[in-house]
N, C-alpha and C positions, 0 to 999 in steps of 0.2 A: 500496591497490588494491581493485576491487569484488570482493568475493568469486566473483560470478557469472562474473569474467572468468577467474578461475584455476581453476575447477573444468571438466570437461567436461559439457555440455548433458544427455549420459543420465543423471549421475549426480545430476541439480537435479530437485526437486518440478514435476510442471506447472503448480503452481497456486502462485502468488506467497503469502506469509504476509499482506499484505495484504488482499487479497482472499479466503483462507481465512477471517480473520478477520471478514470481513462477510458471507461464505454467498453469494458471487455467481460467476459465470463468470470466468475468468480470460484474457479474449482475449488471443491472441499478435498483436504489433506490428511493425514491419520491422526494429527493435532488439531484439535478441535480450536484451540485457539488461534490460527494464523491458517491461511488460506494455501494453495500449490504457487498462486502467482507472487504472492508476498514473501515467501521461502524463497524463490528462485531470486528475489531480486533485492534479497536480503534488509528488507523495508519493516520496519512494524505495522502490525496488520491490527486494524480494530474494526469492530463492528458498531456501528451506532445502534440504541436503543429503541425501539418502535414503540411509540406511544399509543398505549391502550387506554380507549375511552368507552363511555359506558354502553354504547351503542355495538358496540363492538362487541362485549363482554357478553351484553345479554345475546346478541347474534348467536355468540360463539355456545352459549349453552343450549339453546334449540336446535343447534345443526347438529347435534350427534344423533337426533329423534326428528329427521324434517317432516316426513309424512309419517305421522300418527295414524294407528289402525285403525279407529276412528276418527270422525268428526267433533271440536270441539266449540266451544264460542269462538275460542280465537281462529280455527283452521273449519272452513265450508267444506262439502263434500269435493263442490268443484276441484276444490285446492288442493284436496289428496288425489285426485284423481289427475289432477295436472302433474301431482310432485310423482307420482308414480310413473306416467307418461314420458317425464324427464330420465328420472331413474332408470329406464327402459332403454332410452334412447342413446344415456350417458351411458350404459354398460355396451349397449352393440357396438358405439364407435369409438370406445376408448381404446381399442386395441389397432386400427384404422385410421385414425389420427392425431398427428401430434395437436394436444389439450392444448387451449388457449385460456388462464384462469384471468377472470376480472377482477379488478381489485377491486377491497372490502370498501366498500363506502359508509358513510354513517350520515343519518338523516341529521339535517341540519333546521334547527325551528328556527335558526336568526332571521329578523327580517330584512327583506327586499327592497332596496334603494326605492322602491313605489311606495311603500308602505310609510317609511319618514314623509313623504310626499304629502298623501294623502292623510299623515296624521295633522299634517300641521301646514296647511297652504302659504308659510311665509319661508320654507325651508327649501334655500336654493338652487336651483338646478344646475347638474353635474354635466358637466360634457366628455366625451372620451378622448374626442379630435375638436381640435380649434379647424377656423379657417384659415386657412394656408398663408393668407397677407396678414393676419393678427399672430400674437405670440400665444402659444400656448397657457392653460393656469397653471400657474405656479405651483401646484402642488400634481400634478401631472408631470412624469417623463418620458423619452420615448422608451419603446423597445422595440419596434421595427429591428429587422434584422436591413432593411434599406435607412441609414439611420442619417436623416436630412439634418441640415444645423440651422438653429436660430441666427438671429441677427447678431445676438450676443455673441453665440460663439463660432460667428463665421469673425467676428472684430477680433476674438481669441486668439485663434488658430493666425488671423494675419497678421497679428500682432508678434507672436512664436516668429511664424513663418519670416516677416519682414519685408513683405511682396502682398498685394491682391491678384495675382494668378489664382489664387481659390475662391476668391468672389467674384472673380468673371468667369470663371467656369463654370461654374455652378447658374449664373447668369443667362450662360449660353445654353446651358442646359434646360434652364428652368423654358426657354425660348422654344426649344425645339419640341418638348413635351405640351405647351401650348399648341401648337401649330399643328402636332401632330392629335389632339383632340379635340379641333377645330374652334380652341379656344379664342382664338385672333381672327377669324373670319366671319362673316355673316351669315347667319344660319339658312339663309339661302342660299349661300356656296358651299354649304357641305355637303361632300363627297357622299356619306353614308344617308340612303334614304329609303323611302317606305314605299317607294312610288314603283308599278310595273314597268318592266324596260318597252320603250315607245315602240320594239317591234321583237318578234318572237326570236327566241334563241334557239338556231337548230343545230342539233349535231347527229352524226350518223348511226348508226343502231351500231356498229362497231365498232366505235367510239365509247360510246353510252356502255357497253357491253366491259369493254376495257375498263375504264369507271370504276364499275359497281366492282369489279373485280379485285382493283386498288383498296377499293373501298374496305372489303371485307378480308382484305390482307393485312393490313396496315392500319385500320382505323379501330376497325371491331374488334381484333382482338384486346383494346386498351378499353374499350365503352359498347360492351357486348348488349346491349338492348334491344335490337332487331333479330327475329326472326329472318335466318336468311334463305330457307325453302321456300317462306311463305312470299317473302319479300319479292325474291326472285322471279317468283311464279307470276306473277304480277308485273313486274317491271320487266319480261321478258316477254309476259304472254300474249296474245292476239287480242283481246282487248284491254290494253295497256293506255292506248288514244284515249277511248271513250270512258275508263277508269279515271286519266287525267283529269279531264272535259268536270267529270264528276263529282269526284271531292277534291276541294278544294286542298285540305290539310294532307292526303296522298299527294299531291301534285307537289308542296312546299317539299317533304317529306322527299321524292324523288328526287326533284332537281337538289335539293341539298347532300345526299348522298352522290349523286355528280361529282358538285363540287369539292369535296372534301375527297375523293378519290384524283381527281382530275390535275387536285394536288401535289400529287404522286406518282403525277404523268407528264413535268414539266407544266401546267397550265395555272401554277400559283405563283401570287407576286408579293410582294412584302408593301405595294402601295395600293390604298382602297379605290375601288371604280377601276383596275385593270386587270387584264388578263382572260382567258377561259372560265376560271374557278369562279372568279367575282360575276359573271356576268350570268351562270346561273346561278349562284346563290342571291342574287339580283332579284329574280324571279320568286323565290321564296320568301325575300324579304318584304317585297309585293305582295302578298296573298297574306301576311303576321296579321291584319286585323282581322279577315275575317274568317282565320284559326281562332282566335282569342273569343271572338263575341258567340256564337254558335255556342251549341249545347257539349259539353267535354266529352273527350270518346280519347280511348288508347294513342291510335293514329297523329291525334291533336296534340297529344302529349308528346309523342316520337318525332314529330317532325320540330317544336320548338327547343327537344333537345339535343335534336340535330344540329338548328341552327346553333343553339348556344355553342356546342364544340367549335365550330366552322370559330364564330365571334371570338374566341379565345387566343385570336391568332393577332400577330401585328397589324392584320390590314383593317379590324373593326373593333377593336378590345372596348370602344365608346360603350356598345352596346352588350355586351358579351354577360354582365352580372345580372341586368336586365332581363334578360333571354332566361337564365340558370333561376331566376328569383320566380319568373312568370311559370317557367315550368313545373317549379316545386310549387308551385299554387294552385295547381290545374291538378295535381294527382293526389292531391289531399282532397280536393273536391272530391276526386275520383272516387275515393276513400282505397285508394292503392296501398295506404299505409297501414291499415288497417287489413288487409289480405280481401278485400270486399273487388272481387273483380267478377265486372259484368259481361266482359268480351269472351269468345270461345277460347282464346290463348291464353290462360293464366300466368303459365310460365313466363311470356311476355312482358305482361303486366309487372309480374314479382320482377324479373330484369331492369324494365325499366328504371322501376319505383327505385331501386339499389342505385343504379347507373346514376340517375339523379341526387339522391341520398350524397352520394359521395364526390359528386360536382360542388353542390351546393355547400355541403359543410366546409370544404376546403378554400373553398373560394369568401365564406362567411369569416370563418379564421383568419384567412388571408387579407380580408378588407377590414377586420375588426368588426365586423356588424354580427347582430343575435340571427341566431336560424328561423329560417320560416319553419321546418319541420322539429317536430318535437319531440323529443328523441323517448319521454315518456307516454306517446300514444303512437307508438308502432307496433307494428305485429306478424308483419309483411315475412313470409320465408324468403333468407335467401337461396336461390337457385342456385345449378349447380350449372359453370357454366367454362367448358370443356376446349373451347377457343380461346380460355382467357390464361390459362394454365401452359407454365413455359416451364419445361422440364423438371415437373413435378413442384412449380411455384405458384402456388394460387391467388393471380396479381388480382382477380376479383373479390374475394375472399378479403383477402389482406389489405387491401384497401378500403373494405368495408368495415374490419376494423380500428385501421386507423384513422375515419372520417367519427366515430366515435366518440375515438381518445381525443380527438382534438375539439370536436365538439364537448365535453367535461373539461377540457382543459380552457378552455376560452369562459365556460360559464364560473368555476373555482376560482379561475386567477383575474382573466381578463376585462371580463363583464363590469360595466357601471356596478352591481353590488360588491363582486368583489374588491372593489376602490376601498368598501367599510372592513377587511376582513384586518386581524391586526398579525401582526410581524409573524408569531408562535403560528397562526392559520396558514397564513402565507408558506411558510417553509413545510408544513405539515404537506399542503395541498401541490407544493413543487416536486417533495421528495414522491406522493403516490404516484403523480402523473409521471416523473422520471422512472419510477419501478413499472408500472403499467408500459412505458414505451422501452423498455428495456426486455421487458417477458414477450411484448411484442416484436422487436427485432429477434429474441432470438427463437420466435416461433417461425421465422423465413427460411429457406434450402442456405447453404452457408456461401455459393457461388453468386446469391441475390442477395447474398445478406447485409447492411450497412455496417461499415466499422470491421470488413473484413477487406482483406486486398481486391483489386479491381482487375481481375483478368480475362482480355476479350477472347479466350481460348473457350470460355463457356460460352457464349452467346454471340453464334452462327451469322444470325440473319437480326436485319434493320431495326422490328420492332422489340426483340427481347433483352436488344443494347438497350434501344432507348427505356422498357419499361427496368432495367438495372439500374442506369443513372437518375429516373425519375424516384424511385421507392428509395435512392440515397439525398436525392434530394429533399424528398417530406421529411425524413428522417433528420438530416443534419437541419433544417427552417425551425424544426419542434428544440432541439439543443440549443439553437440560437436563443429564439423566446424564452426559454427557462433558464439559460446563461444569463440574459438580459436584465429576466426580473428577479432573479438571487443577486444580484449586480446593485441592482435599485434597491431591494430590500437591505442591504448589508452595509451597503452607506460606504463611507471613505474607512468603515472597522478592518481591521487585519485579523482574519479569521481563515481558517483551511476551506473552509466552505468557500468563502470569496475568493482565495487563490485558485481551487479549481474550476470555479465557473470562471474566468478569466482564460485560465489556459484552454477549458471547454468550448467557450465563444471562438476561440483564436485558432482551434484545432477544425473546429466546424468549416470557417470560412477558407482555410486551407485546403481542404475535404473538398468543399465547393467549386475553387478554382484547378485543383488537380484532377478533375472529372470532366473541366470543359471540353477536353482535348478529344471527347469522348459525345460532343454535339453535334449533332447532325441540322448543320444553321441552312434550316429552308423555310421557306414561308407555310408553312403547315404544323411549322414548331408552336407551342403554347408561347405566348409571350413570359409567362411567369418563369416558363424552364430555360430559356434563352437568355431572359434581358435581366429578368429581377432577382433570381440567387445570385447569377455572377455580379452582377452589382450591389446586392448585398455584401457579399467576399469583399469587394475591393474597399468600399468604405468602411467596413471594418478591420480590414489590415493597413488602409490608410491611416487610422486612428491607433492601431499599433507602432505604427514606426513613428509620426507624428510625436506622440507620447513618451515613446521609448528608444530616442535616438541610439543609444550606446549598449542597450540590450543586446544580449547577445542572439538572441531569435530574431533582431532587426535584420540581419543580412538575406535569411531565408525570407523573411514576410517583402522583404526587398525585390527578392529575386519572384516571386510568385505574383507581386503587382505587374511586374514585368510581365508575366506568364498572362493575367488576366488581360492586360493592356493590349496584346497578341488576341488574345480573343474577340477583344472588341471589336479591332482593326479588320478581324475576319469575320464577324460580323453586318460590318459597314459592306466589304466587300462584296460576300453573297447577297446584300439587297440592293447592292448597283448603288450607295449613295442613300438609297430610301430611310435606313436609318443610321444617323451621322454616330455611331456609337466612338466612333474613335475619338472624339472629344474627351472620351473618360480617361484614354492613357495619358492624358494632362495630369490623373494625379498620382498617375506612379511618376512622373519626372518630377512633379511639385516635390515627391515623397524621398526621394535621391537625390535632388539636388539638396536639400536641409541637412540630408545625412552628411553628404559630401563635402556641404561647407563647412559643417561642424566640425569634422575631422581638418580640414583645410587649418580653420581659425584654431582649433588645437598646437596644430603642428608649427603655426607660425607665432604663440605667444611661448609654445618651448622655445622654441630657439629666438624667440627676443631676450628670455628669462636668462638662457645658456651668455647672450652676449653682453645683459645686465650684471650676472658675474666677472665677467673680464672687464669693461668699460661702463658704470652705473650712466643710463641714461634719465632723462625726466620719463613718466612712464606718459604723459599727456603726447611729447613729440612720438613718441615708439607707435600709440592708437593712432596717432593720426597719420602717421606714415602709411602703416598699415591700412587706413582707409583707404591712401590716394591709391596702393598697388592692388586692392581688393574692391573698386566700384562696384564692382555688380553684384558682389555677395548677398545672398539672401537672407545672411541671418543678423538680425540687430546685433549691434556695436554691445547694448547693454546685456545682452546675454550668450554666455563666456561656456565654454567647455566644460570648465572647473564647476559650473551650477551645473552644466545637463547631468555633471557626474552624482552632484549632491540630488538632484532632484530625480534621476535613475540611473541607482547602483546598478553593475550587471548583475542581477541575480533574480531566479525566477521567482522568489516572493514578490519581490519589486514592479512584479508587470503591471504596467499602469493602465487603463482606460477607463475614460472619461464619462462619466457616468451622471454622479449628483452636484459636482463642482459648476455645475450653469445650469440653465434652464434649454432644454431641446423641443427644437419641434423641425414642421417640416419648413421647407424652404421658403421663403418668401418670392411669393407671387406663383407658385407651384398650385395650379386646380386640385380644388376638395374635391375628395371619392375620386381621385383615381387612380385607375387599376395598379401602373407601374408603380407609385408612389405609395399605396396603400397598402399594398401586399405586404403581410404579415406585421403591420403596422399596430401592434398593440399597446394600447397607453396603460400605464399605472399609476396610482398614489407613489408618492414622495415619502420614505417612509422617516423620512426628519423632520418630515413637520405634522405629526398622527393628526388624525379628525376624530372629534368628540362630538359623543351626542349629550345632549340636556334638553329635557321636557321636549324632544325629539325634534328639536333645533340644532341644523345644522354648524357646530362651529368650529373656528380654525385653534388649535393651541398655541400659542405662542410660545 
C-alpha cells in the first residue's frame, strides 16, 4: 500500500522528495497522492513524513488561542498586547506582501559543547579547523564548498592520476595565496598599512563629485546604509574642508566612499598600494584607530563599514573580516540592535545596523566562525529601503533573510556543539533548513529567482545583473553545504537521500560555472564572488570526473571545467597578471587528460584482445609493448579500463564523490583563516566514528 495513503495529509512533507530533490515547485494535482510535476514525468511521487515532536505539539495547541483575552501566568499583559500589535500588523500587510513563514523550531535543552567543558575540566577540546600544515582530527571532514585535499589524498588522487601535476599545482597555488597574504614577506614590507599617506591626496571637486556619484549608483544600491541627502549635503557643502579638519571618522567615512566609487571610474586595481582608489582609501585607513578608540557615534560605525566593503575586494581581503568583525562590535555598543538610537536619523542607524547584520553573518558562515551578533537580542526594525529594490525585488529585505537562515544553519549543523548532535538530528535539522531556503527562494520575483533560467533580458543595467548572479550565488553555497553534510552523514550507504545530494552538490557547481559568463571581473568585485565560488565549482567537478571516469555526466562536467578554466584565464587577464588564476585550468587538463587516456588504454587492450584471438600472444610482451608505444600516459599500467568500469558503472546511482573514504582537510602549507580558502569551509563529525558521552567524558567509539 502507498505509504501516502495510510498516513494523514498534515502529517506529509508539502513538497514530494522528488521534486525536493531537483529544487523545483512542487504543484499540487486533483490526486492527492502524486504531485503535477511527478504525473508529467511519470515517476512515483512520495512524500516523506515530518516528524512531530513534543515541542511542536504543545506549540501547535496554543496557536489556535495565541493572545488570550486576558492575562494569564503564562501570557503578561505585555505579551497580549504585543500578540495583538502583530495580529494587526499581520492583517494590514498580508494582502501587500507576499508572506515570508519561518520554520517551526523546537527548543532544544541538550547541552552545549561548554557545558561538557565546564563539567568535567579533563574533557578534550574540539577544534573545527586544524592548521593548515597539520592534518585535520580524524573524526572531522571537510565540507567547504572550496574542498582542499589532505596529504593523504593528494598521494590518492596521484596515485589514480599516475603523474604529480596535482601536487605541483596545488604547490604553486598554495605559493601564490601566500605571497598574496603577505605570508613570505616581512611585515615591514607589507603593502597594506595603518599609516597616513606621507602627503595629502588631492582630487578635484569634479572628480570627488563624479565619485560620490559612482558611489551611490553602484555601490548603495547592494549596501544601502547611508543617508545620501544628508551625505551629500555635506560632502558637497561649503563647509566640507573645516567638516573634514573635524571628525575624524567623517573624513575616513568621505575618503572611503571616494574610493569605492572611483572604482567605477577606472581608478581600481586588483594589486594593493596602487591606483586612485587605493591611495585614498589610504587615507582612511590612516585615521582606523582613532575611529576605534573615541567614544562610538553612528558616523564611526559608517565609515568602518565602509571600509570593510572597500576590504572585501582582491587588493586587501588580509584585512576585510577584521573591518566587518570591528564594525559589528561598535553597533552592539551602540545598542543599534536593540532599536536604542541616539542619533537624529534613526532610519540610518536601523539601515546600517541591517547592512552590517548581513555582512557579518555571511562572511561568519563563510569563514565558519560564531556571530558576534546574537540573533536572540535583536530588535532593530528593518527599514524600508527603496534603492535597494530592482524591479519589485527586495535585495535588502531578502538578504536580510537569508543572513538568518544561514546564521541557524551554521549554529544547528555547523557549530562545535552540533559536532555532538546524532545522525536522526542531523538529518532532521538539514531537511528544516532545506525547507526554510526553499520557501525562501521561492519568496523572490521568478526573473531573480535561483533555480530558475538566467535571462539578461531582465536586468538592464550593471548592478541588477550583478545582484541576480550574487542572490544565485548564496543560494547555490547554502546547497552545496547541505549536499556536503548529507554526504558526510550518510557514509559510503546507498540511499535516495545520498544519491540526490550528490546529484544536488554536482548540479550546484554546474549552476556556478554557467553564471560566470555573467561576471563582471573588475577589481571592485568581492573576491568571494569572483575567485571563491568559481573555484568551489571547479574542484568539485574535478572530483566528479576524477571519480567517475566513464560516467556518463563526465563529458558535460568535462566540458564546463573547460568553461570555468576560460574564466580563470579571463580573470588573470582583467588584472594584468595580479592574480595568476590561470594556473587553475591545470585541472581541467589534469581532468581530460585521465579521461582521454583511459579511453586511449581501453581502446588499445580491445584490440590486443581482438588480435589475441587470431595469434595468442604472452599477455606480459603485449603490456609491455604497450608501455614502450604509450610513455607518456598518465594513467598507471595497474589500473585497466575493465576496473574503471567495475568501479563506475554508467549509471546515476553510481555517481561517486569522495567523501569519508580518507581524511580531508585544507592544503598543506595553505595560511589558517583565510578568506579564499575559508569561505564556506565548514567542518563536521565523521558520522562512522559517533562520539559518546559517559560521566561527561569526552570519548571516541570504537
Amino acid at each position: 500500500m502507498n505509504q501516502n495513503n495510510m498516513m494523514p495529509r498534515k502529517l506529509l512533507a508539502s513538497t514530494c522528495d522528488e521534486c525536493r530533490a531537483r529544487k523545483v515547485r512542487c504543484p499540487k494535482s486533483p490526486d492527492p497522492q502524486s504531485c503535477m510535476n511527478c504525473i508529467k514525468r511519470k515517476v512515483p511521487c512520495h512524500f516523506s513524513i515530518n516528524k512531530r515532536r513534543i515541542g511542536q505539539t504543545l506549540r501547535s495547541s496554543t496557536t489556535t488561542n495565541p493572545c488570550p483575552s486576558r492575562p494569564t501566568l503564562a501570557t503578561s499583559t505585555h505579551e497580549s498586547n504585543f500578540c495583538r500589535e502583530m495580529q494587526t500588523r499581520g492583517s494590514a500587510t498580508e494582502n501587500s506582501e507576499q508572506q515570508y513563514q519561518l520554520p517551526q523550531l523546537t527548543s532544544q535543552n541538550s547541552k552545549l559543547y561548554i557545558d561538557h567543558l565546564l563539567q568535567n575540566r579533563k574533557t578534550r577540546g574540539r577544534r573545527q579547523i586544524e592548521g593548515s600544515i597539520l592534518k585535520a582530527n580524524d573524526n572531522y571532514v571537510g565540507s567547504s564548498g572550496l574542498a582542499f585535499f589532505s596529504e593523504q589524498r593528494i598521494a590518492s588522487i596521484t596515485e589514480r592520476l599516475g603523474h604529480t601535476r596535482l601536487r605541483e599545482n596545488i604547490e604553486s597555488l598554495a605559493v601564490v595565496i601566500h605571497t598574496r597574504m603577505n605570508r613570505t614577506v616581512d611585515t615591514s614590507d607589507c603593502v597594506v598599512g595603518f599609516n597616513r599617506p606621507t602627503s595629502p591626496v588631492e582630487i578635484s571637486d569634479e572628480s570627488a563629485r563624479l565619485y560620490i556619484e559612482a558611489y551611490f549608483n553602484q555601490v548603495h544600491p547592494i549596501y544601502p546604509f547611508l543617508d545620501r541627502a544628508n551625505f551629500e549635503s555635506q560632502a558637497f557643502g561649503t563647509g566640507r574642508d573645516q567638516l573634514l579638519k573635524r571628525s575624524t571618522a567623517f573624513c575616513a567615512l568621505y575618503h572611503t566612499v571616494l574610493a569605492l566609487g572611483c572604482q567605477y571610474q577606472d581608478g581600481g586595481t586588483f594589486n594593493p598600494g596602487k591606483g586612485t582608489a587605493w591611495k585614498l582609501y589610504q587615507v582612511a585607513l590612516g585615521l582606523l584607530t582613532d575611529i576605534l578608540v573615541p567614544k562610538e557615534a553612528l558616523v564611526n560605525t559608517q565609515a568602518i563599514i565602509s571600509m570593510a566593503i572597500f576590504a572585501h575586494n582582491s587588493a586587501c581581503l588580509q584585512i576585510g573580516n577584521m573591518l566587518t568583525a570591528e564594525a559589528a562590535r561598535i553597533v552592539q555598543l551602540l545598542g543599534f540592535n536593540k532599536a536604542t538610537c541616539q542619533e537624529e536619523n534613526e532610519d540610518a542607524c536601523h539601515r546600517t545596523f541591517w547592512v552590517i547584520y548581513i555582512l557579518e553573518k555571511t562572511m561568519c558562515f563563510a569563514c565558519s566562525k560564531a556571530s558576534i551578533l546574537s540573533d536572540f537580542d535583536i530588535g532593530c526594525p528593518i527599514p524600508e529601503a527603496p534603492e535597494a529594490i530592482f524591479q519589485g525585488f527586495d535585495w535588502f529585505f531578502t538578504m536580510a533573510r537569508f543572513s538568518r537562515l544561514i546564521s541557524r544553519a551554521y549554529e544547528t549543523l555547523f557549530s562545535i556543539s552540533a559536532t555532538m548532535n546524532t545522525a536522526e538530528t542531523t538529518y532532521a535539522n538539514i531537511d528544516r533548513t532545506s525547507d526554510e531556503l526553499d520557501r525562501w527562494r521561492l519568496s523572490i520575483p521568478e526573473s531573480f529567482r535561483p533555480g530558475e533560467p538566467f535571462q539578461m533580458k531582465h536586468f538592464p543595467d550593471h548592478v541588477s545583473m550583478a545582484v541576480a548572479v550574487r542572490i544565485r550565488y548564496h543560494y547555490e553555497s547554502i546547497i552545496i553545504a547541505l549536499s556536503r553534510k548529507t554526504l558526510h552523514v550518510e557514509g559510503e550507504n546507498a540511499s535516495s537521500r545520498r544519491s540526490s545530494s550528490k546529484n544536488a552538490l554536482m548540479n550546484a557547481a554546474r549552476t556556478v560555472v554557467e553564471l560566470t559568463r555573467y561576471i563582471d571581473t573588475e577589481a571592485h568585485a568581492p573576491i568571494w564572488f569572483i575567485g571563491s565560488m568559481p573555484l568551489s565549482a571547479l574542484f568539485i567537478l574535478f572530483d566528479f570526473v576524477v571519480h567517475n571516469p566513464t560516467h556518463s555526466e563526465t563529458k558535460s562536467n568535462l566540458s564546463l571545467l573547460g568553461v570555468v578554466a576560460g574564466y580563470f584565464c579571463r580573470l588573470e587577464y582583467a588584472s594584468r597578471g595580479s592574480l595568476p588564476s590561470s594556473l587553475l585550468s591545470e585541472f581541467a587538463a589534469i581532468a581530460r587528460q585521465y579521461v582521454d587516456d583511459l579511453e586511449t588504454s581501453a581502446n588499445t587492450r580491445t584490440e590486443v584482445r581482438d588480435l589475441a584471438n587470431i595469434e595468442p600472444l604472452p599477455m606480459k610482451s603485449t603490456v609491455a609493448s604497450m608501455k614502450s608505444q604509450h610513455p607518456s600516459s598518465s594513467v598507471n599500467s595497474s589500473f585497466s579500463y575493465t576496473e574503471a568500469l567495475a568501479i563506475d558503472p554508467p549509471s546515476a546511482e553510481s555517481l561517486s564523490y569522495p567523501i569519508n573514504d580518507m581524511s580531508l582537510s585544507m592544503v598543506g602549507g595553505l595560511p589558517e583563516h583565510l578568506d579564499i580558502v575559508d569561505l564556506f569551509d565548514n567542518i563536521m563529525v565523521d558520522y562512522q566514528w559517533p562520539v559518546a558521552w559517559e560521566g561527561g567524558q569526552h570519548q571516541e567509539m570504537a
